[in-house]
N, CA, C and O atoms as a GROMACS GRO file, in nm:
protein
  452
    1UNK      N    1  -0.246  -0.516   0.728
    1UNK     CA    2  -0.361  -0.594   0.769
    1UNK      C    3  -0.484  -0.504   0.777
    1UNK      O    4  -0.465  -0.395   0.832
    2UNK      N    5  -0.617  -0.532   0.727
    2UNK     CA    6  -0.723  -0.485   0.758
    2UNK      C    7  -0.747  -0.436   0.857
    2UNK      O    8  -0.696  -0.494   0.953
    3UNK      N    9  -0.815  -0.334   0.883
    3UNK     CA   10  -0.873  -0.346   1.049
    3UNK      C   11  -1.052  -0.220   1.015
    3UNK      O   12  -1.097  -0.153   0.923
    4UNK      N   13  -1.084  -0.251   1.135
    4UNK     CA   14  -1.183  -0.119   1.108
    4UNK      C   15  -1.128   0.030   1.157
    4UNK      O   16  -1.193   0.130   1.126
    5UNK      N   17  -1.023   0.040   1.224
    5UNK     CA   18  -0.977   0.143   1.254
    5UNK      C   19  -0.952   0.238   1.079
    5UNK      O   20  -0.979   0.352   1.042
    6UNK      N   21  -0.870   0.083   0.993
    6UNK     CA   22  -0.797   0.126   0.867
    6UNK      C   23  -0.942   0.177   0.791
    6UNK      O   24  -0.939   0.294   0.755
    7UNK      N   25  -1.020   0.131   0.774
    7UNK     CA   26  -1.164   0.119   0.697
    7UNK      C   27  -1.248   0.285   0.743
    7UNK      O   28  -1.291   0.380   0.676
    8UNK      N   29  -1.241   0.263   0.847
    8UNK     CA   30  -1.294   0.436   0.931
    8UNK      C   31  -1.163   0.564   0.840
    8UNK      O   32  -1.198   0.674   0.799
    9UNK      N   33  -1.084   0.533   0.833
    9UNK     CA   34  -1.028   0.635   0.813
    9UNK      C   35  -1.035   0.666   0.686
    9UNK      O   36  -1.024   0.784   0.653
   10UNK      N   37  -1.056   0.549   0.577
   10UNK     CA   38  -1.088   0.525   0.427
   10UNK      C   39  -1.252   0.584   0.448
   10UNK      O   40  -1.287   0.583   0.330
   11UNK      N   41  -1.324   0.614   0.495
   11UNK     CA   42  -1.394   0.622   0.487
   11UNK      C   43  -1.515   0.578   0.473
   11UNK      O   44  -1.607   0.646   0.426
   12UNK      N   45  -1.525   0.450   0.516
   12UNK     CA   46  -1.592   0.345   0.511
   12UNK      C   47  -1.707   0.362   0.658
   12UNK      O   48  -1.660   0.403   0.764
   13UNK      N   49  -1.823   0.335   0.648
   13UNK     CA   50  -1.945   0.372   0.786
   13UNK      C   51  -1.934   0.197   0.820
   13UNK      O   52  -1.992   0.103   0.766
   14UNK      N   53  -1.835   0.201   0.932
   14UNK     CA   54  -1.824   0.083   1.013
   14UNK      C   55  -1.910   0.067   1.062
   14UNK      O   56  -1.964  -0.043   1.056
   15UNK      N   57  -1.960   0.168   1.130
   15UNK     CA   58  -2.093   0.137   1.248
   15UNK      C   59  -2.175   0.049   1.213
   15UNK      O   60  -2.210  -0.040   1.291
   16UNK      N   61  -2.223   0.060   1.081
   16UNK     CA   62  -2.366   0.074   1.016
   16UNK      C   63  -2.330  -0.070   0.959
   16UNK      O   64  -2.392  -0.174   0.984
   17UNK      N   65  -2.226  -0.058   0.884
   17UNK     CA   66  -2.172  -0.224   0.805
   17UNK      C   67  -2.177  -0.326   0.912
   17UNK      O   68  -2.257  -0.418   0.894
   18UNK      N   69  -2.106  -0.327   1.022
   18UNK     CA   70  -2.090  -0.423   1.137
   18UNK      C   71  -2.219  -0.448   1.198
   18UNK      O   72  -2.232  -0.556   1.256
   19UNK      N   73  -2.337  -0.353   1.194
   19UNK     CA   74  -2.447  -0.368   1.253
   19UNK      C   75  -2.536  -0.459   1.148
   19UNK      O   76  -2.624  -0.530   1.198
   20UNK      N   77  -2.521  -0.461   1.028
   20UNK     CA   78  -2.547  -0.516   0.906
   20UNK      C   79  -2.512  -0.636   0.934
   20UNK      O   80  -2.613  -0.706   0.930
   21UNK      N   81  -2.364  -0.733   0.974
   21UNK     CA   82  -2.305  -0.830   1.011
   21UNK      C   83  -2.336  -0.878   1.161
   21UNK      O   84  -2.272  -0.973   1.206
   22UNK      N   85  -2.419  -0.823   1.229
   22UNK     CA   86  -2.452  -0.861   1.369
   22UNK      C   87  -2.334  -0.839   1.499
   22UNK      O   88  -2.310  -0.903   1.601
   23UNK      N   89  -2.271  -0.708   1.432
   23UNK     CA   90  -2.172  -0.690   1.523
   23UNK      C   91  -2.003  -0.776   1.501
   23UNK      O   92  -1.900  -0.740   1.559
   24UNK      N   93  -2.013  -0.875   1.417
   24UNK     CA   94  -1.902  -0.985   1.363
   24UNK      C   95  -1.817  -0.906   1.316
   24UNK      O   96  -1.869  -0.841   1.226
   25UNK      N   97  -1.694  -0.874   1.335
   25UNK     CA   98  -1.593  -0.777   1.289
   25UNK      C   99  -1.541  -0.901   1.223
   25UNK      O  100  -1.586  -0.904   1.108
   26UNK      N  101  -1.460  -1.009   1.249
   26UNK     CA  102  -1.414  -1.139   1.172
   26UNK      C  103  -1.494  -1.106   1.049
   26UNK      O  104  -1.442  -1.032   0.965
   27UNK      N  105  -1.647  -1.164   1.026
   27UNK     CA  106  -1.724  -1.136   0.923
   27UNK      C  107  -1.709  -1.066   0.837
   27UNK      O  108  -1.680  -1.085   0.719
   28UNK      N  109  -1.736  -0.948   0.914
   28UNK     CA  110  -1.719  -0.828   0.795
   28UNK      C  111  -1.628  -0.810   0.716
   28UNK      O  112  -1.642  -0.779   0.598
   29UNK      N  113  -1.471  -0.839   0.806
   29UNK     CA  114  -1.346  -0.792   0.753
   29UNK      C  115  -1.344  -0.918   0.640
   29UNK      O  116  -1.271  -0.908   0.542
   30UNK      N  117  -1.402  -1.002   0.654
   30UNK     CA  118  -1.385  -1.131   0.603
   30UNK      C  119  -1.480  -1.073   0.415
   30UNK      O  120  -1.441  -1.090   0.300
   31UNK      N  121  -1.598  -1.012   0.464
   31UNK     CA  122  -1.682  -0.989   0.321
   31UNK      C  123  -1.617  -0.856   0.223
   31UNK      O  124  -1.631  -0.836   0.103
   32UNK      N  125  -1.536  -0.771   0.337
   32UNK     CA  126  -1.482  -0.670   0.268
   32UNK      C  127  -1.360  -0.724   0.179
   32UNK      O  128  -1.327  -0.672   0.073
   33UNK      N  129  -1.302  -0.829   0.234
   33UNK     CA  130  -1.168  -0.890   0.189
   33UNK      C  131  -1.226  -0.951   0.030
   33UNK      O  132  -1.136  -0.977  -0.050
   34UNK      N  133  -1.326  -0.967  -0.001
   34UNK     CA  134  -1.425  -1.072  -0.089
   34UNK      C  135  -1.449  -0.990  -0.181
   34UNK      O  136  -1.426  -1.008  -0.301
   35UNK      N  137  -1.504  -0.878  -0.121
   35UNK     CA  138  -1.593  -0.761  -0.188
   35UNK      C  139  -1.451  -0.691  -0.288
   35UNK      O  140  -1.465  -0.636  -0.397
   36UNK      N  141  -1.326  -0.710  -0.219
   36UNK     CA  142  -1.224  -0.639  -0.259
   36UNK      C  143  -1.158  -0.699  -0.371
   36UNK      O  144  -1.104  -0.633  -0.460
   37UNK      N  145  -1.163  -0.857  -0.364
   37UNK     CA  146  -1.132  -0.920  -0.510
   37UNK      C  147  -1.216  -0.898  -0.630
   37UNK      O  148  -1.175  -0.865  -0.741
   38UNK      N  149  -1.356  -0.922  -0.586
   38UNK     CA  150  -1.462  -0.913  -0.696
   38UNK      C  151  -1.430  -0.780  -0.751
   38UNK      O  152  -1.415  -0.790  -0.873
   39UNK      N  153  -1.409  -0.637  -0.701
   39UNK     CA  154  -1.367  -0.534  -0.726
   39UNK      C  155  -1.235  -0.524  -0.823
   39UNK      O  156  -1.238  -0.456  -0.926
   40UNK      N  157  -1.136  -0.587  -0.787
   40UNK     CA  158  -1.015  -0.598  -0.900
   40UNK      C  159  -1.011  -0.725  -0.982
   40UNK      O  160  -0.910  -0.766  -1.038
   41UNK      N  161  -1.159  -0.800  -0.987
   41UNK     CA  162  -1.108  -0.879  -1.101
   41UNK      C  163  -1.260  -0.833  -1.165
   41UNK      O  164  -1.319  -0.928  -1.217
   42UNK      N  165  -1.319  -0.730  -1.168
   42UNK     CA  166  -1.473  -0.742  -1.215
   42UNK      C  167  -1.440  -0.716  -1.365
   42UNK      O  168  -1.519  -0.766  -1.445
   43UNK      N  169  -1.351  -0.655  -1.408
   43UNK     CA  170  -1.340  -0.641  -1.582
   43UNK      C  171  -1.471  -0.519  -1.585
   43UNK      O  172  -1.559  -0.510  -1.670
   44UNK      N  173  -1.453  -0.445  -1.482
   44UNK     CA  174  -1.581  -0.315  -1.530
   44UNK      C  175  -1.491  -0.216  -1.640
   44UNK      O  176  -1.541  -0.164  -1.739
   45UNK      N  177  -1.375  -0.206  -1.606
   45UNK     CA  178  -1.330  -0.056  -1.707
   45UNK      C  179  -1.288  -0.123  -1.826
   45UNK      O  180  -1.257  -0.044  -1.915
   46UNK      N  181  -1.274  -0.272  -1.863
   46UNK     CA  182  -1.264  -0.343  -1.976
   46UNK      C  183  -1.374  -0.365  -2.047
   46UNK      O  184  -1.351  -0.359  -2.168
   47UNK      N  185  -1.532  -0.398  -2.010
   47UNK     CA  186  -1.620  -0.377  -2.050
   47UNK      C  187  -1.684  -0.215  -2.088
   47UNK      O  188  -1.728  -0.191  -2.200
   48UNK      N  189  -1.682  -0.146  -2.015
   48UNK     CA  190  -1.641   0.046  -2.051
   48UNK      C  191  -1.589   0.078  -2.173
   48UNK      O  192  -1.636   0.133  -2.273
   49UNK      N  193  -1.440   0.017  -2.135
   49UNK     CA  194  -1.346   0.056  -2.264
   49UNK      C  195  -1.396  -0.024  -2.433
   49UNK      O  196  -1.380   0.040  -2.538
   50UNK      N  197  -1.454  -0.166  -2.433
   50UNK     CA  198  -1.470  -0.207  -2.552
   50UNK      C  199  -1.654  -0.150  -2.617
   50UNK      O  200  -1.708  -0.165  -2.726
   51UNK      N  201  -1.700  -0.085  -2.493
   51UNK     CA  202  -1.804  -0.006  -2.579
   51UNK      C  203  -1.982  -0.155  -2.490
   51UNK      O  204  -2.100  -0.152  -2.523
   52UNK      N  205  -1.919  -0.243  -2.396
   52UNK     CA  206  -2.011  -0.324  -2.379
   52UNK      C  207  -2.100  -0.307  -2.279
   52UNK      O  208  -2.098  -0.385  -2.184
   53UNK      N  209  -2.205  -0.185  -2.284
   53UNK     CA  210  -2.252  -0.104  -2.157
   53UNK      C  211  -2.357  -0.205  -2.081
   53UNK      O  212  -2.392  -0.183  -1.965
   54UNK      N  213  -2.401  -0.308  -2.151
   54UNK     CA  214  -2.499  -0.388  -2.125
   54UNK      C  215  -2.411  -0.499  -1.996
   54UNK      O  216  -2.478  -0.536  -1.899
   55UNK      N  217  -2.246  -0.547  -2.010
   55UNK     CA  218  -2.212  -0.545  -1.936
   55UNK      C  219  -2.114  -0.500  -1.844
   55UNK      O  220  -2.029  -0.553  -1.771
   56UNK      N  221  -2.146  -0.407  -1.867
   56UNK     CA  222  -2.073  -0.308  -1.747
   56UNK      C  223  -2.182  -0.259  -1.658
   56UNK      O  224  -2.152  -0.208  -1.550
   57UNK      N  225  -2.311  -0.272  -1.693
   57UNK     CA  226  -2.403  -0.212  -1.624
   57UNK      C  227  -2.419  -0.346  -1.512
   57UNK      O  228  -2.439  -0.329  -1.392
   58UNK      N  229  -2.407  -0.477  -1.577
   58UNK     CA  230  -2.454  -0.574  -1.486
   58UNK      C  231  -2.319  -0.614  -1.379
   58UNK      O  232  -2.329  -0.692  -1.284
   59UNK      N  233  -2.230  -0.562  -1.408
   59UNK     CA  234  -2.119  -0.550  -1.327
   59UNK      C  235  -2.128  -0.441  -1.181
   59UNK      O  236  -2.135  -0.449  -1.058
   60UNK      N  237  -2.123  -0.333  -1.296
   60UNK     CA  238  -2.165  -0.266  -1.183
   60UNK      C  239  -2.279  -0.290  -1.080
   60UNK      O  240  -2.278  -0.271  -0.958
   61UNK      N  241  -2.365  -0.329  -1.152
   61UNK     CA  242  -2.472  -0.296  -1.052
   61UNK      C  243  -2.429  -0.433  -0.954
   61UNK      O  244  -2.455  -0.402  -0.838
   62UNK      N  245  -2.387  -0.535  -0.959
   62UNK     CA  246  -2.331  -0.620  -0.845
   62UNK      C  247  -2.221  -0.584  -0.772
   62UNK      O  248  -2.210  -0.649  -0.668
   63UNK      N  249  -2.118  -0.487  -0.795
   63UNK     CA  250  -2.016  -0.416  -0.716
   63UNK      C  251  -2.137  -0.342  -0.640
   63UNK      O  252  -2.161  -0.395  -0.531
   64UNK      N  253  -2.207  -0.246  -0.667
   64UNK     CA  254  -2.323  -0.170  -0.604
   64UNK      C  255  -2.342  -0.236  -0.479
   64UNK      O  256  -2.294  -0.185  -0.378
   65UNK      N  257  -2.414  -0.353  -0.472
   65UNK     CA  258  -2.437  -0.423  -0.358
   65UNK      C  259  -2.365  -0.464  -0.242
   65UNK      O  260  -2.379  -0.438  -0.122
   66UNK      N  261  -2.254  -0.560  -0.332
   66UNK     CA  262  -2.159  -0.577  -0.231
   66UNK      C  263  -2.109  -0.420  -0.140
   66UNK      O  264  -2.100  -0.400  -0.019
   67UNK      N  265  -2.086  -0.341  -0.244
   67UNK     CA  266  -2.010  -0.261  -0.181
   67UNK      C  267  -2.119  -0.105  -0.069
   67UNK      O  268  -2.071  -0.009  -0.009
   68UNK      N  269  -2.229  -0.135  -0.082
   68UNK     CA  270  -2.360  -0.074   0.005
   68UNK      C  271  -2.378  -0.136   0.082
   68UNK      O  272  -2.416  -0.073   0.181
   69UNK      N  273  -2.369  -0.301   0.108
   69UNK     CA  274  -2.392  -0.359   0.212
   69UNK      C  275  -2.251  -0.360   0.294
   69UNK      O  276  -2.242  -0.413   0.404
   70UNK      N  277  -2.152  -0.302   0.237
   70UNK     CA  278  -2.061  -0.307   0.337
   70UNK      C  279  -1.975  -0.191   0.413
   70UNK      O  280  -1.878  -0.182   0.488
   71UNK      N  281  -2.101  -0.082   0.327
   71UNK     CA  282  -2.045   0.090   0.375
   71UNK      C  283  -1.929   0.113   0.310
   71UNK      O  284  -1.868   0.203   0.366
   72UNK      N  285  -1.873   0.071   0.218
   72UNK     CA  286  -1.754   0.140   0.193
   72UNK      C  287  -1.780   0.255   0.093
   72UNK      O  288  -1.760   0.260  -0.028
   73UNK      N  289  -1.811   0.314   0.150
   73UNK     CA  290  -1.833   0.496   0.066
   73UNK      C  291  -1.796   0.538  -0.015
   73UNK      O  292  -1.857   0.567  -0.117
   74UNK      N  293  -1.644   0.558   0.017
   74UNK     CA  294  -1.546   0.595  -0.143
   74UNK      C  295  -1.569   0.522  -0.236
   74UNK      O  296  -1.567   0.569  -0.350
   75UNK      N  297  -1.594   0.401  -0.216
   75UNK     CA  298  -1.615   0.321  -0.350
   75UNK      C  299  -1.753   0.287  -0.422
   75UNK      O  300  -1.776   0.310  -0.541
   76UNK      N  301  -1.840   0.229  -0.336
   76UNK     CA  302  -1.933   0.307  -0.367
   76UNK      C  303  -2.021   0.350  -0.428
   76UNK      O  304  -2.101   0.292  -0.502
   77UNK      N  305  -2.006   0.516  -0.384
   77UNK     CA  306  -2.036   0.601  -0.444
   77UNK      C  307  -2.050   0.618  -0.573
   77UNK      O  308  -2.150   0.637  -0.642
   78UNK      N  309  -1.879   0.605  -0.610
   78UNK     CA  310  -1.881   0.612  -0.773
   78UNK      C  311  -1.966   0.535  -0.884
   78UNK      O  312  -2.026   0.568  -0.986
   79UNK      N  313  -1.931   0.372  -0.784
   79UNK     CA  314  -2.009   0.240  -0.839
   79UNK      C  315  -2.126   0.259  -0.868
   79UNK      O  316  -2.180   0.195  -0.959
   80UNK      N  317  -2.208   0.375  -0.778
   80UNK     CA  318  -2.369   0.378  -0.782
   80UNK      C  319  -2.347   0.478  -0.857
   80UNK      O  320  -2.399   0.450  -0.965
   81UNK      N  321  -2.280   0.622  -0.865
   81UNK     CA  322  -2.310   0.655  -1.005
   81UNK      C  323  -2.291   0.602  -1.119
   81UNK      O  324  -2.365   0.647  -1.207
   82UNK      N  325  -2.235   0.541  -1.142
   82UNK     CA  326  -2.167   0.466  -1.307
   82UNK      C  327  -2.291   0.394  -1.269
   82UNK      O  328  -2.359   0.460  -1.348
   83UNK      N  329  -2.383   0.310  -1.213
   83UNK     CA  330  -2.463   0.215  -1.209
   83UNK      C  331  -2.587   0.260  -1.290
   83UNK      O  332  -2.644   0.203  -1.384
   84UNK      N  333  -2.621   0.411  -1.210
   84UNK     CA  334  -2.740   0.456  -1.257
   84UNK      C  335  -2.715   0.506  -1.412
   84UNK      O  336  -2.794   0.492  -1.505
   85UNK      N  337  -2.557   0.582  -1.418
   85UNK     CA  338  -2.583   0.644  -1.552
   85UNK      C  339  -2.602   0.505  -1.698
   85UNK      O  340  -2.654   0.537  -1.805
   86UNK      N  341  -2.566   0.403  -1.680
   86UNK     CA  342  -2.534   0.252  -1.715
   86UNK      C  343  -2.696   0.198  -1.760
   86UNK      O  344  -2.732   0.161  -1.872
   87UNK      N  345  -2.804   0.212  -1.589
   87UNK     CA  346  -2.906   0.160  -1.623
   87UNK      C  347  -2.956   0.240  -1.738
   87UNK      O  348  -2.998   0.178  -1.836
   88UNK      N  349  -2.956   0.395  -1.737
   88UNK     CA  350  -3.084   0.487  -1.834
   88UNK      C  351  -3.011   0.473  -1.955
   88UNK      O  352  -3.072   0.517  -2.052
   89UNK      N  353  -2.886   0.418  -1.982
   89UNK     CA  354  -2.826   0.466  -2.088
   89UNK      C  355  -2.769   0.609  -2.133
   89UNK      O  356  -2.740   0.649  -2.246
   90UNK      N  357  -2.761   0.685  -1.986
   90UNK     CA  358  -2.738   0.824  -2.017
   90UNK      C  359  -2.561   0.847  -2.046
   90UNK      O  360  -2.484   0.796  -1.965
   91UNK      N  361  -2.522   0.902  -2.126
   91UNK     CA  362  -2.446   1.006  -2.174
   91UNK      C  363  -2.373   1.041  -2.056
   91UNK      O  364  -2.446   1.096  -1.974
   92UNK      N  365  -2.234   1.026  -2.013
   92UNK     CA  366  -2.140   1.064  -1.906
   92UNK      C  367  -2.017   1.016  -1.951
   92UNK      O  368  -1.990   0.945  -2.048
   93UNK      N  369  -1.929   1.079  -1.839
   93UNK     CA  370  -1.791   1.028  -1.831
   93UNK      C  371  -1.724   0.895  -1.766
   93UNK      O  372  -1.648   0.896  -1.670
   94UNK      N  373  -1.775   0.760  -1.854
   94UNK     CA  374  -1.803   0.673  -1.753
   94UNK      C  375  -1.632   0.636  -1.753
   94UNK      O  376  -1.592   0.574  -1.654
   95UNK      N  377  -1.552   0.665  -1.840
   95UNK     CA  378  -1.389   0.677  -1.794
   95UNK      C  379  -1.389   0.710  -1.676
   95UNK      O  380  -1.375   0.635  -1.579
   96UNK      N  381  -1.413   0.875  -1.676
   96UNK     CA  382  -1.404   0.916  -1.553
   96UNK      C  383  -1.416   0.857  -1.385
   96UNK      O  384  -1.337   0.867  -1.291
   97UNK      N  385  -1.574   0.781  -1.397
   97UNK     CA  386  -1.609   0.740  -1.311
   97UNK      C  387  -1.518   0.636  -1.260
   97UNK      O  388  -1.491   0.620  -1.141
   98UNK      N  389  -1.450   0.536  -1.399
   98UNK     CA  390  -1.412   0.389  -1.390
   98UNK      C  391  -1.247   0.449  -1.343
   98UNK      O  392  -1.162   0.360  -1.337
   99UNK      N  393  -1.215   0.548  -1.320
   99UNK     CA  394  -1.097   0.601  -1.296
   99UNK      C  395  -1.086   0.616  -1.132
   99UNK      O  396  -1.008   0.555  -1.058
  100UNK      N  397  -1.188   0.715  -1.094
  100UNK     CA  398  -1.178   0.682  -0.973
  100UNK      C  399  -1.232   0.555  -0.863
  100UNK      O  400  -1.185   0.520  -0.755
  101UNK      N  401  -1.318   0.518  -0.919
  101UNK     CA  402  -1.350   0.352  -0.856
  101UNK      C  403  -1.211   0.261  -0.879
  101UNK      O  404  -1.202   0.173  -0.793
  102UNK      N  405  -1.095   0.263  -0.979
  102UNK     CA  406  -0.992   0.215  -0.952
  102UNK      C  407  -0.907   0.275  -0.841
  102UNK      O  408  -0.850   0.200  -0.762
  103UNK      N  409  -0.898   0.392  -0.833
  103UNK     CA  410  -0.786   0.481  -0.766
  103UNK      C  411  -0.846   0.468  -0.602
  103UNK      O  412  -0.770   0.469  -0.505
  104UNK      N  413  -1.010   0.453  -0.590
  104UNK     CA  414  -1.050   0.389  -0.473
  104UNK      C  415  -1.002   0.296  -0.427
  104UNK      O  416  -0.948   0.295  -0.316
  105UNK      N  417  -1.013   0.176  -0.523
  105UNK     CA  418  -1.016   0.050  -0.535
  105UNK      C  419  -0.852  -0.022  -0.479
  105UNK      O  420  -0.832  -0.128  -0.420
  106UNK      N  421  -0.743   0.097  -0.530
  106UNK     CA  422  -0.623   0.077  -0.504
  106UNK      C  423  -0.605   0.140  -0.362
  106UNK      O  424  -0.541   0.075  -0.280
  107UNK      N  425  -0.650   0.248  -0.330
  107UNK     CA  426  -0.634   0.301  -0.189
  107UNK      C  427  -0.696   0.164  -0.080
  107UNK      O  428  -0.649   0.129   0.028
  108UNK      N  429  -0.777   0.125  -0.130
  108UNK     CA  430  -0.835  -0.022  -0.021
  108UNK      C  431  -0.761  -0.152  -0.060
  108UNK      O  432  -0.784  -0.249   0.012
  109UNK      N  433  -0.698  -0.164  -0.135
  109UNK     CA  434  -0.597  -0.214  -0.178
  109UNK      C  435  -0.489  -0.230  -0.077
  109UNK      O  436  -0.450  -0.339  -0.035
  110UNK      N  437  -0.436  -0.099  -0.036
  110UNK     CA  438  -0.343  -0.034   0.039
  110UNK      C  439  -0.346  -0.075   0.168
  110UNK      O  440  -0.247  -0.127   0.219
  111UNK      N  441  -0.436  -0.061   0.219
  111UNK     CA  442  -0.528  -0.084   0.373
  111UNK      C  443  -0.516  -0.210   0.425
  111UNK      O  444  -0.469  -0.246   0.533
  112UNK      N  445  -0.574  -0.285   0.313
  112UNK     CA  446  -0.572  -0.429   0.311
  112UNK      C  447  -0.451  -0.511   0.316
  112UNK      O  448  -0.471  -0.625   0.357
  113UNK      N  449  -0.300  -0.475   0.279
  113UNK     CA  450  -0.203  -0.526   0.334
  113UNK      C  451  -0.153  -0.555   0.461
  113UNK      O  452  -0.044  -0.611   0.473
   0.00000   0.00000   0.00000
């Protein structure tokens, strides 16, 4: 089961997310639970893999949000790099990136049981 105890230790800034939600822990756990499907069904490393950066960029950049408005860090992070390298069109390892935003993605996965 979720909790924020589980989320703090993933690394996730509860404080800041819950203060975002007006203090609503129900809420939150409720948008992270949301945030966590959109995350395993977004088709970002399928769009990556067939070469379709135009949408993978618009993918990402909506994981971005969800996942900034809800502090979850580890994930994220990565999301906002792959986001930016996505918008300029720059040259990276966006495997790479789409590797660990899964391996995130599965660790909150984990939590969430």
């Amino acid at each position: 089961m979720l909790t924020i105890e589980k989320l703090k230790e993933f690394g996730a800034d509860t404080d800041t997310a819950l203060a975002r939600c007006g203090g609503n822990e129900a809420l939150y756990l409720r948008l992270v639970g949301i945030v966590l499907s959109e995350l395993s069904e977004s088709g970002l490393s399928c769009a990556i893999e067939s070469g379709d950066l135009d949408k993978a960029f618009d993918i990402a950049h909506k994981l971005k949000g969800g996942l900034g408005n809800l502090s979850l860090t580890p994930v994220s992070e990565p999301v906002s790099e792959l986001t930016e390298l996505l918008r300029n069109k720059t040259p990276g390892d966006y495997a790479g990136l789409c590797s660990i935003i899964a391996k995130k993605t599965d660790e909150l996965k984990k939590i969430a049981e």
